[in-house]
Backbone and ligand atoms as CSV (ligand in chain L), in Angstrom:
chain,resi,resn,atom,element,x,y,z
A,1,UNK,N,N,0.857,-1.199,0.000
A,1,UNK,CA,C,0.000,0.000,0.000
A,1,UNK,C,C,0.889,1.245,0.000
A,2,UNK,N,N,0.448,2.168,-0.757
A,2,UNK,CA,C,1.497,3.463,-0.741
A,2,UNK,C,C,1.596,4.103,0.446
A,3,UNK,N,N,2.329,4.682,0.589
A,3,UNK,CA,C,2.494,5.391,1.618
A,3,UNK,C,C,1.978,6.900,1.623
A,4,UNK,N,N,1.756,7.817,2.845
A,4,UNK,CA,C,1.672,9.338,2.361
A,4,UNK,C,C,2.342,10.134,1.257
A,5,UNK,N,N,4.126,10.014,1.519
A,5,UNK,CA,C,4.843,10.128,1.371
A,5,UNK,C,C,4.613,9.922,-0.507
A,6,UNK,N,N,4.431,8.526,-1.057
A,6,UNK,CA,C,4.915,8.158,-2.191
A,6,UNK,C,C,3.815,8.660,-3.110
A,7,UNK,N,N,2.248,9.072,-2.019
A,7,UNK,CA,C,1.295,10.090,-2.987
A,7,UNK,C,C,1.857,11.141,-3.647
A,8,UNK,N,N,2.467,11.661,-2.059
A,8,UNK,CA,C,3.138,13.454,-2.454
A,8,UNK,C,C,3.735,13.140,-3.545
A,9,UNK,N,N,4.417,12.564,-4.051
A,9,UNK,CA,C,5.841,12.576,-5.100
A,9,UNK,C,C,4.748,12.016,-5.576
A,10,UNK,N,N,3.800,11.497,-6.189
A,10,UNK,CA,C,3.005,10.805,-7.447
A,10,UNK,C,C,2.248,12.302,-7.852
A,11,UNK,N,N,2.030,12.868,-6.737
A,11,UNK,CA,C,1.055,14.383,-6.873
A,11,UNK,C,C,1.733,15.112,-7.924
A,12,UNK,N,N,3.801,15.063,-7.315
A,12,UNK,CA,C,3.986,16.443,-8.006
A,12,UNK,C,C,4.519,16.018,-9.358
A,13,UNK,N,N,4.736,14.188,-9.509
A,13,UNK,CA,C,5.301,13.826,-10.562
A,13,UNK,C,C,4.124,14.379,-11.727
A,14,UNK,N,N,2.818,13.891,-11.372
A,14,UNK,CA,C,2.060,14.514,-12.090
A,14,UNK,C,C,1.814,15.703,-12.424
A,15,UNK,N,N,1.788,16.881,-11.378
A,15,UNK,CA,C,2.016,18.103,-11.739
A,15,UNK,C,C,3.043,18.587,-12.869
A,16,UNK,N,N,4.054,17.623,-12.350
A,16,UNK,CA,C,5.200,18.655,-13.273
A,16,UNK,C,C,4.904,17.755,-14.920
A,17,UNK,N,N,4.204,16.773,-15.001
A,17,UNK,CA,C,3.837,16.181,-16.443
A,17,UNK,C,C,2.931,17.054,-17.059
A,18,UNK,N,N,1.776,17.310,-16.200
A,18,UNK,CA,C,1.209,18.419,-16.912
A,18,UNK,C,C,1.696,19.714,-17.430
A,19,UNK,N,N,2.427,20.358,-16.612
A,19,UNK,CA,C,3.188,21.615,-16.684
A,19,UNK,C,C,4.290,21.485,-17.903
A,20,UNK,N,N,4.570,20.126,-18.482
A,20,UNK,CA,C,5.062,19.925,-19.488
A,20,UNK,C,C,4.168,19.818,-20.231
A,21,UNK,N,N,3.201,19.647,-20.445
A,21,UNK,CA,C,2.322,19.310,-21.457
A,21,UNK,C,C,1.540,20.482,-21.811
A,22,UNK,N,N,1.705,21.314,-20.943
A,22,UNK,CA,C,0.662,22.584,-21.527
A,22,UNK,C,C,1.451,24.095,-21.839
A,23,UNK,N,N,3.134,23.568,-20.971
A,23,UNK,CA,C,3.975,24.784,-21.329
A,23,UNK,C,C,5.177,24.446,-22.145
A,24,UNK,N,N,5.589,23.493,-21.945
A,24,UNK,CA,C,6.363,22.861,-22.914
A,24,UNK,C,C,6.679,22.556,-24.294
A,25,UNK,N,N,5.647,23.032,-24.646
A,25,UNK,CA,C,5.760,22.577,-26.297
A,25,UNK,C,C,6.264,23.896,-27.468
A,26,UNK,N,N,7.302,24.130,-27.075
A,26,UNK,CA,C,7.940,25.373,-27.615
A,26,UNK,C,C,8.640,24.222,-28.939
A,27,UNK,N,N,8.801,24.925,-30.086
A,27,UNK,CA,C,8.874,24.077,-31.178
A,27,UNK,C,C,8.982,25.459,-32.181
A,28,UNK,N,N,10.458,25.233,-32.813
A,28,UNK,CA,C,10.963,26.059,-34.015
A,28,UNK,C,C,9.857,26.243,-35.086
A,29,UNK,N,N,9.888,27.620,-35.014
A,29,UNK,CA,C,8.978,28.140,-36.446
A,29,UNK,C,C,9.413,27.451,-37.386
A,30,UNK,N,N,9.765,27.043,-37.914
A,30,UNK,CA,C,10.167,26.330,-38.904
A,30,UNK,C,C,9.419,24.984,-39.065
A,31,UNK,N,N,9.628,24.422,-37.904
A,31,UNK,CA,C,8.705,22.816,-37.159
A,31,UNK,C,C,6.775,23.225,-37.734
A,32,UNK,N,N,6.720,24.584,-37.107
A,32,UNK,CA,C,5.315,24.689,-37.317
A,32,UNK,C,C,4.856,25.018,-38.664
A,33,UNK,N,N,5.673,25.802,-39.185
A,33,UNK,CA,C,5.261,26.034,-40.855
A,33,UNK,C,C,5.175,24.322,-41.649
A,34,UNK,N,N,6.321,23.517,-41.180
A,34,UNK,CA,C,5.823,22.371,-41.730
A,34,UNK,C,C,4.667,21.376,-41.599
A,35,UNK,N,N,4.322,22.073,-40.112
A,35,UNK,CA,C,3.131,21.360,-39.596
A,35,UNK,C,C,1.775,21.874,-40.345
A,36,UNK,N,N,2.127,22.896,-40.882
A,36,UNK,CA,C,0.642,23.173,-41.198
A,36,UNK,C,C,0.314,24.630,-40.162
A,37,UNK,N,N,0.966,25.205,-39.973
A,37,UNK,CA,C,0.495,26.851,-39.516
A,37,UNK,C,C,1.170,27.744,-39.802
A,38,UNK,N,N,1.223,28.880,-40.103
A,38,UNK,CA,C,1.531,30.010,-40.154
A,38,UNK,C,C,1.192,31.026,-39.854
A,39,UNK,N,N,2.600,31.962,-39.852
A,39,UNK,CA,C,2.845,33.220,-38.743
A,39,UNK,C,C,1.146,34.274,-40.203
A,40,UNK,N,N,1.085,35.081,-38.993
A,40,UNK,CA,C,0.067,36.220,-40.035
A,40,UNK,C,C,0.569,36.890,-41.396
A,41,UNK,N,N,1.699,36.496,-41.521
A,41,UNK,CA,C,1.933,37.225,-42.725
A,41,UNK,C,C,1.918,36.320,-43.851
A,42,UNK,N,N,1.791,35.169,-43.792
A,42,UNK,CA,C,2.332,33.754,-44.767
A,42,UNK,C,C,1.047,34.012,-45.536
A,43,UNK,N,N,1.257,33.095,-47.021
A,43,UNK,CA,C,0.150,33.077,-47.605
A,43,UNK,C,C,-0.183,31.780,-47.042
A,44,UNK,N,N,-1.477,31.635,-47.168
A,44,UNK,CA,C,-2.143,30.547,-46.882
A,44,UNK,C,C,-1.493,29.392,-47.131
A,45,UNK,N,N,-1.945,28.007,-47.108
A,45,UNK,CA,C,-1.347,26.474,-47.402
A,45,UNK,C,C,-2.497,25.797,-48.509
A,46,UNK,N,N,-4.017,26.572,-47.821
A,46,UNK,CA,C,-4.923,25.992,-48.652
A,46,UNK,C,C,-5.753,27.235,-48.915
A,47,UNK,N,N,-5.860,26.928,-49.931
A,47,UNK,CA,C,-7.246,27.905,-50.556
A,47,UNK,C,C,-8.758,27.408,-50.649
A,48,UNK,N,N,-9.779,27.643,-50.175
A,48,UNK,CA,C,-10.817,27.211,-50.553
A,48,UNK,C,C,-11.601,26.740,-51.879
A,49,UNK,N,N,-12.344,25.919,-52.511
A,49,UNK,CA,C,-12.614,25.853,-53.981
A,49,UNK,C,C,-13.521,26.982,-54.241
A,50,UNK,N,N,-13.769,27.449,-55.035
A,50,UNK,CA,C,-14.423,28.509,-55.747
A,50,UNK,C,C,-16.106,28.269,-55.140
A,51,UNK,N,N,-16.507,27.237,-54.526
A,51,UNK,CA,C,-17.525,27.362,-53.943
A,51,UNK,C,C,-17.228,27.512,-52.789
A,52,UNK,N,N,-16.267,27.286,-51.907
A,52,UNK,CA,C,-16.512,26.987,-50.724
A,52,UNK,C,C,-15.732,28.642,-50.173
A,53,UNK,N,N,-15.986,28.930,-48.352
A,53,UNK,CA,C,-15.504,29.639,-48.387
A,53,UNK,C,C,-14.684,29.498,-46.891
A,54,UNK,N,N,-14.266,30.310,-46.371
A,54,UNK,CA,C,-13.000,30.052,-45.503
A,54,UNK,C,C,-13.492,30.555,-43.931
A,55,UNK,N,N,-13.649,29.778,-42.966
A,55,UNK,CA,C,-14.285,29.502,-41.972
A,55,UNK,C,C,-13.065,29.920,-40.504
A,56,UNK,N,N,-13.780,31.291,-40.082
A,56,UNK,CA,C,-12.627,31.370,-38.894
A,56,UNK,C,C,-13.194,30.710,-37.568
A,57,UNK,N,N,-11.590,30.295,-36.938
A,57,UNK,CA,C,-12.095,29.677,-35.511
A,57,UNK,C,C,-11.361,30.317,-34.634
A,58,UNK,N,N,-11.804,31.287,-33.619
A,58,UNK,CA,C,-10.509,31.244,-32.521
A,58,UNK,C,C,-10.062,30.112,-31.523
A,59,UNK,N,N,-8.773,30.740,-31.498
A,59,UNK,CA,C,-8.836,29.631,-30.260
A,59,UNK,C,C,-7.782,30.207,-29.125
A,60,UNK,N,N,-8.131,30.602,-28.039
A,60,UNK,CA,C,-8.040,31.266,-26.494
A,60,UNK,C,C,-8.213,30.851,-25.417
A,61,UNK,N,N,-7.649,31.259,-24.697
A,61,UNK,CA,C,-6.725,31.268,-23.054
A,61,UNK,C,C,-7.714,32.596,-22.250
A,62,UNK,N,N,-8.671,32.341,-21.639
A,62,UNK,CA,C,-9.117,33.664,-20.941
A,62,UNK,C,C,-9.490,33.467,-19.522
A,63,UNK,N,N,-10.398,33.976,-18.879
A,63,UNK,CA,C,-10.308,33.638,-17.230
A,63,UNK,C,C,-11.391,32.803,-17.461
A,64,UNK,N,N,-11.982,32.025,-18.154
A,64,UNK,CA,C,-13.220,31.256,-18.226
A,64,UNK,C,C,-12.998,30.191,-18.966
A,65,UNK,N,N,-11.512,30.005,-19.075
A,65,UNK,CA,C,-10.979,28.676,-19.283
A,65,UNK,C,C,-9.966,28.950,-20.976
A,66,UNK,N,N,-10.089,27.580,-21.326
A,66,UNK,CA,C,-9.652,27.410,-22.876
A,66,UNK,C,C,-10.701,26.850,-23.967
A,67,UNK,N,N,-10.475,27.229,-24.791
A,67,UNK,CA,C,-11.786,26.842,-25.389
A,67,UNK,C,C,-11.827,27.583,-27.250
A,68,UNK,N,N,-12.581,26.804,-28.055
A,68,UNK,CA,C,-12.731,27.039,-30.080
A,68,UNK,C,C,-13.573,27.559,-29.651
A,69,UNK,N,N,-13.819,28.729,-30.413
A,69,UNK,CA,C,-15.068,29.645,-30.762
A,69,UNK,C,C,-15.077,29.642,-31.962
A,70,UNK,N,N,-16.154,29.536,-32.944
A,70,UNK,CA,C,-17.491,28.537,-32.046
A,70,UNK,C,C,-17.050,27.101,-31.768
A,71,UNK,N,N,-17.964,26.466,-31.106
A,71,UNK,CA,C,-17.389,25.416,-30.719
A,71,UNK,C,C,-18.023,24.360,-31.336
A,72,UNK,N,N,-18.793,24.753,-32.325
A,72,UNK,CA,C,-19.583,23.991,-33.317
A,72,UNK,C,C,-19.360,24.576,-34.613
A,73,UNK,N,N,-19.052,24.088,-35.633
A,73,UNK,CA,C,-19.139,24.303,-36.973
A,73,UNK,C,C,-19.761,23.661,-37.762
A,74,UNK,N,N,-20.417,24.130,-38.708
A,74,UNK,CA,C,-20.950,23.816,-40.101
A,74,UNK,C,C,-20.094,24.084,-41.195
A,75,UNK,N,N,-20.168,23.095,-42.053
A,75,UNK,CA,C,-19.160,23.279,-43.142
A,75,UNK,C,C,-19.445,22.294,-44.366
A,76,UNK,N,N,-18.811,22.954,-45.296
A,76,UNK,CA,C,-19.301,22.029,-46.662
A,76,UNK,C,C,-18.209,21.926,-47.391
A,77,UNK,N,N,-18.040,20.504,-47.919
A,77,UNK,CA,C,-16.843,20.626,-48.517
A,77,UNK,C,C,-15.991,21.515,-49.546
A,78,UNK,N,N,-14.815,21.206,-49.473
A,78,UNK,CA,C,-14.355,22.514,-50.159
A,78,UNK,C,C,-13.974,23.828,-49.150
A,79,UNK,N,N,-14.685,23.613,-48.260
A,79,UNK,CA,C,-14.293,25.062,-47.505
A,79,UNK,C,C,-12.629,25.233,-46.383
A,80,UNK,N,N,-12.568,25.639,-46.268
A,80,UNK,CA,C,-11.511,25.607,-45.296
A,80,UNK,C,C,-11.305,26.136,-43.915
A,81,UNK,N,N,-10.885,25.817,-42.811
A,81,UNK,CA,C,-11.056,25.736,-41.794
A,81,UNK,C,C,-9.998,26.590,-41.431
A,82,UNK,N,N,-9.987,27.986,-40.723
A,82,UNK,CA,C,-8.550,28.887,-40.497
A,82,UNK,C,C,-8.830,29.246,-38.668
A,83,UNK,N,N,-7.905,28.576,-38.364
A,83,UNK,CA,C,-7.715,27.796,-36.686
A,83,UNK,C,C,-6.952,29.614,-36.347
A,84,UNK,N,N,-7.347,30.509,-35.543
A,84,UNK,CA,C,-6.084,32.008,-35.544
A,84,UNK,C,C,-6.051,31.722,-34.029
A,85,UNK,N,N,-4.951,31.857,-33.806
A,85,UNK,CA,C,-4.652,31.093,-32.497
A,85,UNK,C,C,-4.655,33.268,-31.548
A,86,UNK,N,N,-5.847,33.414,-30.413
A,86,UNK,CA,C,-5.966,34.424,-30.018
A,86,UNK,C,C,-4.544,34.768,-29.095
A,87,UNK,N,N,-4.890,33.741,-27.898
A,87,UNK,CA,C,-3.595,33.714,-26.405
A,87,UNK,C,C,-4.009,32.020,-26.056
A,88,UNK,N,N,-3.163,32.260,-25.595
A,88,UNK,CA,C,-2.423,30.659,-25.067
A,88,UNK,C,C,-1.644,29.689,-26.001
A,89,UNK,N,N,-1.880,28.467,-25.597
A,89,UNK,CA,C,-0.853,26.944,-26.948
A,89,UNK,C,C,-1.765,26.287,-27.194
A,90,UNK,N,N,-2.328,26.084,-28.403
A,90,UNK,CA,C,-3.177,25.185,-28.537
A,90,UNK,C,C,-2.516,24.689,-29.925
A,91,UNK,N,N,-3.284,23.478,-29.987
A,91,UNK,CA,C,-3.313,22.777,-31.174
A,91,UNK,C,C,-4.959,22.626,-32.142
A,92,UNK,N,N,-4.588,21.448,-33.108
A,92,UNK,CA,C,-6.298,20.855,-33.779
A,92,UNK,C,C,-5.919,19.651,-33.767
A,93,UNK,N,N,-6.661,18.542,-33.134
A,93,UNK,CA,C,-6.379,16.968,-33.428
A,93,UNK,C,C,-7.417,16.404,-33.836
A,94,UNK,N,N,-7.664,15.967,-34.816
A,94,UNK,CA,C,-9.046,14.895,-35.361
A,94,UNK,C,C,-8.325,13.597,-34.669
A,95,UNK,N,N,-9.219,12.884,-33.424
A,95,UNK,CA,C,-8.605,11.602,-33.182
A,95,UNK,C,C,-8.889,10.464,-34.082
A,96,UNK,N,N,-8.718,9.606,-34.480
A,96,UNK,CA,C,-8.839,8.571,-34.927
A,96,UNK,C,C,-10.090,7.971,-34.415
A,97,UNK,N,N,-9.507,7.613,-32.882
A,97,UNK,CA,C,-10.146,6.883,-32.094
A,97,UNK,C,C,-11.967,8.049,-32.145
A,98,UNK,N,N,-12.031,8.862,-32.127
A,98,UNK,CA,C,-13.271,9.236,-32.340
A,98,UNK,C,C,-13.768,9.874,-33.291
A,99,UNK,N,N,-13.251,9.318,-34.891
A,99,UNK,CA,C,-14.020,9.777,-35.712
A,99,UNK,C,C,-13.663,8.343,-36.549
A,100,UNK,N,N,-14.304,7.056,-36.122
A,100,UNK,CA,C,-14.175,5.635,-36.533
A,100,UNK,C,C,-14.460,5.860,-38.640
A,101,UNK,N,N,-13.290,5.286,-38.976
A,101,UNK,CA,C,-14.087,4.926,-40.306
A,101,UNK,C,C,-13.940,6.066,-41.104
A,102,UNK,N,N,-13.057,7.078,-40.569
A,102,UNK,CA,C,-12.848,7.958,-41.136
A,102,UNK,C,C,-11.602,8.426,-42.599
A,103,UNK,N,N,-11.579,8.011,-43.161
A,103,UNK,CA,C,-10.396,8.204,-44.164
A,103,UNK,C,C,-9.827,9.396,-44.145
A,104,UNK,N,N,-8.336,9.294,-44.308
A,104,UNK,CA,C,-7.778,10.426,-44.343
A,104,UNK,C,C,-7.860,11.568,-43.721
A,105,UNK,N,N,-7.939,11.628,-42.167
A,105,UNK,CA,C,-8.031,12.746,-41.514
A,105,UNK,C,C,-6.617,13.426,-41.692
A,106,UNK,N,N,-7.071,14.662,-40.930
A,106,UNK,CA,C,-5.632,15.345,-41.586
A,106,UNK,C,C,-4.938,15.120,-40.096
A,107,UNK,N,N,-3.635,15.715,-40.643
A,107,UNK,CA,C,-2.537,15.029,-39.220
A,107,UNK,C,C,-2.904,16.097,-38.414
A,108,UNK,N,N,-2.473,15.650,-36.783
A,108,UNK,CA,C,-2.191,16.509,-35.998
A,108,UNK,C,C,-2.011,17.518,-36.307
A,109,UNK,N,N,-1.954,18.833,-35.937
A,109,UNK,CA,C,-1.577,20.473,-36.161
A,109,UNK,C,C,0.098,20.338,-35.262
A,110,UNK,N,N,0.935,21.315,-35.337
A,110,UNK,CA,C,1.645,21.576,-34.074
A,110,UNK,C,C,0.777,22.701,-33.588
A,111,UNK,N,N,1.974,23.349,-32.211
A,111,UNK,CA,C,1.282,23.852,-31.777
A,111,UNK,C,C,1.469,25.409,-31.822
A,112,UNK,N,N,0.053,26.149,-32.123
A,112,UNK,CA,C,-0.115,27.661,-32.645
A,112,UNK,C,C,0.540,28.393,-30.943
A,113,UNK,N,N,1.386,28.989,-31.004
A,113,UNK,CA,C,1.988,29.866,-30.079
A,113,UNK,C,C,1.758,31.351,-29.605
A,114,UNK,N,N,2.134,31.739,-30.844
A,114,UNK,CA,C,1.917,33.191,-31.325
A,114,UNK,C,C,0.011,33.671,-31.649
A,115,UNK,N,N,-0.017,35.398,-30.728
A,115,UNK,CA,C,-1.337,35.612,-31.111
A,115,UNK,C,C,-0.746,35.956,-32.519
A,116,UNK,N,N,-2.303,35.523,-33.475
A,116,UNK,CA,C,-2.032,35.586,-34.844
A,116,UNK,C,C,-2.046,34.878,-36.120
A,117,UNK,N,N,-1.226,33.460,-35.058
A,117,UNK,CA,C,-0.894,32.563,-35.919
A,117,UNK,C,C,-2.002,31.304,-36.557
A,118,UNK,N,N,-1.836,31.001,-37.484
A,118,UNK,CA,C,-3.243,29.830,-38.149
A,118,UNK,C,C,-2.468,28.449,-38.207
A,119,UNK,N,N,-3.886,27.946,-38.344
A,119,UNK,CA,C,-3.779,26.453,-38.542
A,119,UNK,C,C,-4.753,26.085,-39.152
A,120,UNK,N,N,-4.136,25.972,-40.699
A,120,UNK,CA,C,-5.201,25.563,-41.995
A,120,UNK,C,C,-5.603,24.625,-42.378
A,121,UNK,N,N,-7.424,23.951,-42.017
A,121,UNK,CA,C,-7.178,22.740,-42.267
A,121,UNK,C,C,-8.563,22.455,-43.520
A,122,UNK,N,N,-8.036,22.206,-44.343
A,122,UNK,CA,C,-9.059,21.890,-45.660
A,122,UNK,C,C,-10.329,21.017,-45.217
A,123,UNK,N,N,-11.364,21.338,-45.695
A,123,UNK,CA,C,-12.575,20.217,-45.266
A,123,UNK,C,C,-12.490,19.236,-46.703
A,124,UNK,N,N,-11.732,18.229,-46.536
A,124,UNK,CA,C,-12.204,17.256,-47.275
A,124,UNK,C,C,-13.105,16.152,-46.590
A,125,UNK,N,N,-13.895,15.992,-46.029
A,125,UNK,CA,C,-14.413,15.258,-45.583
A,125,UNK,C,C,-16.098,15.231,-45.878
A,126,UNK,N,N,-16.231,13.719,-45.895
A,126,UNK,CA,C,-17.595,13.630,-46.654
A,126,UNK,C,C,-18.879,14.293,-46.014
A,127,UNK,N,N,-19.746,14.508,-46.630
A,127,UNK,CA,C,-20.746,15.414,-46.359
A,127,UNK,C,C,-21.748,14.289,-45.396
A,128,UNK,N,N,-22.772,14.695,-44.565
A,128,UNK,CA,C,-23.787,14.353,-43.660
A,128,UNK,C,C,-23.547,13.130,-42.466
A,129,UNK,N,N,-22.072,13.757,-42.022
A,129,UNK,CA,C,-21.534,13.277,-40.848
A,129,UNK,C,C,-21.164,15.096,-40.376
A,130,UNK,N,N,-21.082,14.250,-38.865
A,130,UNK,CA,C,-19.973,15.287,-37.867
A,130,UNK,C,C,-18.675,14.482,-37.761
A,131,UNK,N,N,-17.805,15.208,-37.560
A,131,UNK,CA,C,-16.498,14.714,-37.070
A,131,UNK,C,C,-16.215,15.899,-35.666
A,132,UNK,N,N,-15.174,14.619,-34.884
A,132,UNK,CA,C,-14.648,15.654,-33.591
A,132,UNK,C,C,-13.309,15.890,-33.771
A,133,UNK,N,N,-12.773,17.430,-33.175
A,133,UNK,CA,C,-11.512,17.588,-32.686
A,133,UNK,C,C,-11.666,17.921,-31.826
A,134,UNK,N,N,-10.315,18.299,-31.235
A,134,UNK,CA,C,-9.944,18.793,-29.639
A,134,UNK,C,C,-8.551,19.143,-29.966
A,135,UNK,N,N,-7.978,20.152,-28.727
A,135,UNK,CA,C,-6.652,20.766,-28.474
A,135,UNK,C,C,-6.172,19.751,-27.829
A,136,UNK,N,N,-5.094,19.227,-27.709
A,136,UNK,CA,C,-4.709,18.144,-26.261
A,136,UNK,C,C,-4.153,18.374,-25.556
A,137,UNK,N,N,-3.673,19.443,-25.150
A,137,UNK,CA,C,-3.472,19.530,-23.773
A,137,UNK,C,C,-4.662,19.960,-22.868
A,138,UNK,N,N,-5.825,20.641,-23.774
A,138,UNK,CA,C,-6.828,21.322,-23.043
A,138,UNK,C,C,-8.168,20.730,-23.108
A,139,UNK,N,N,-7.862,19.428,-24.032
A,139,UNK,CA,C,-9.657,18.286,-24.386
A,139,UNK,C,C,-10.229,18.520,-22.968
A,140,UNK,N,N,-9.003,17.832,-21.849
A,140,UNK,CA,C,-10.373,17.473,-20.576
A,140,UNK,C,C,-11.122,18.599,-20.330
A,141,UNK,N,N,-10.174,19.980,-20.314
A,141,UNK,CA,C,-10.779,21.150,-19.755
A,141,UNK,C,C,-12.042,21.301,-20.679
A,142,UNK,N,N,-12.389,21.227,-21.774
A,142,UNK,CA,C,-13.533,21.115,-22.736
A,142,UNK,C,C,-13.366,22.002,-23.561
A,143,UNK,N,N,-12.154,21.867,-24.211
A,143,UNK,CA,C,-11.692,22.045,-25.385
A,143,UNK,C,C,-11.549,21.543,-26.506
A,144,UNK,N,N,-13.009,20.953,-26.598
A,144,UNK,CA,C,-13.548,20.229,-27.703
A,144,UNK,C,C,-13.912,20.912,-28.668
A,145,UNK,N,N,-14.183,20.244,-29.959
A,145,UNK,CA,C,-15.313,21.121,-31.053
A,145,UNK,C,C,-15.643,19.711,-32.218
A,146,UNK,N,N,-17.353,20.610,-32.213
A,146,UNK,CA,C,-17.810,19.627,-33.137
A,146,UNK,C,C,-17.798,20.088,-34.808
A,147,UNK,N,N,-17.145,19.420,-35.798
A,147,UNK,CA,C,-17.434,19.843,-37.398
A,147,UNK,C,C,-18.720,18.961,-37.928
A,148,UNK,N,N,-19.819,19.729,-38.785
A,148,UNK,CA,C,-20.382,18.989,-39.032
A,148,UNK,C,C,-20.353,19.209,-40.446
A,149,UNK,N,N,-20.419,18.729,-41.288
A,149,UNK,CA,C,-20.481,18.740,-42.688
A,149,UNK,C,C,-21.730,18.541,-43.398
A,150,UNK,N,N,-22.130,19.680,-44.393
A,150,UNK,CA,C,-23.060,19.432,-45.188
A,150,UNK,C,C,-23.150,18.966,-46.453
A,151,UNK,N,N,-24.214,18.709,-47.311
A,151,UNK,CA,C,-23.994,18.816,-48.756
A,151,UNK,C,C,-23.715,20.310,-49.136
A,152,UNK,N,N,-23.426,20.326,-49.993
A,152,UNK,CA,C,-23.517,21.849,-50.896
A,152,UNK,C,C,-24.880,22.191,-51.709
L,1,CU,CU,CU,-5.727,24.344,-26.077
């Protein structure tokens, strides 16, 4: 049985895992342009198709937590998804594990640092489903969001 003692040190081992996980992820501009974001001045990565059109999301650090605004989207293919990162580190992750059956999700994002910075993610995905993402360091906090996709 553990002891008092071997909680404390499980407490702060955990603390300091988190504190890596939500401050830690400092990663060369360079790392992130390949990931798929860019600083405000870059041209885009994706352009929308001539029907579709280009869908902003923030995403912020404020006294009422972390959290995508909106935290629901509608979208139709073709359009594109522009992630502008307000304050704090966030990312975009489509999990696998919860969007079953899904082909070709797009990869992980790194992570947006800078107020300013985007994370462009094309809607190829088939029409009259939802799909989920989340930030990961901030999912539990409920830093979720739902995409739902329409026909055109
Ligand atoms: Cu986040």
């Amino acid at each position: 049985m553990p002891t008092r003692l071997t909680l404390t040190r499980l407490a702060f081992a955990t603390a300091a895992l988190l504190l890596v996980a939500c401050g830690g992820d400092k990663a060369p501009a360079s790392d992130i342009a390949a990931g798929g974001a860019s600083g405000p001045a870059a041209a885009p990565s994706y352009v929308p198709k001539p029907t579709g059109t280009v869908i902003t999301i923030e995403m912020t650090t404020d006294e009422t937590g972390n959290y995508f605004k909106p935290k629901e989207i509608e979208a139709k293919p073709g359009d594109v998804l522009k992630f502008v990162l307000v304050a704090g580190v966030h990312n975009v992750h489509f999990l696998a594990d919860s969007n079953l059956g899904v082909p070709d999700l797009p990869a992980v994002s790194m992570f947006a640092q800078l107020p300013g910075q985007e994370i462009l993610v094309p809607v190829n995905f088939a029409a009259g489903k939802s799909y989920y993402f989340q930030c990961d360091p901030h999912a539990l906090l409920g830093m979720v969001c739902t995409l739902k996709v329409e026909d055109e």
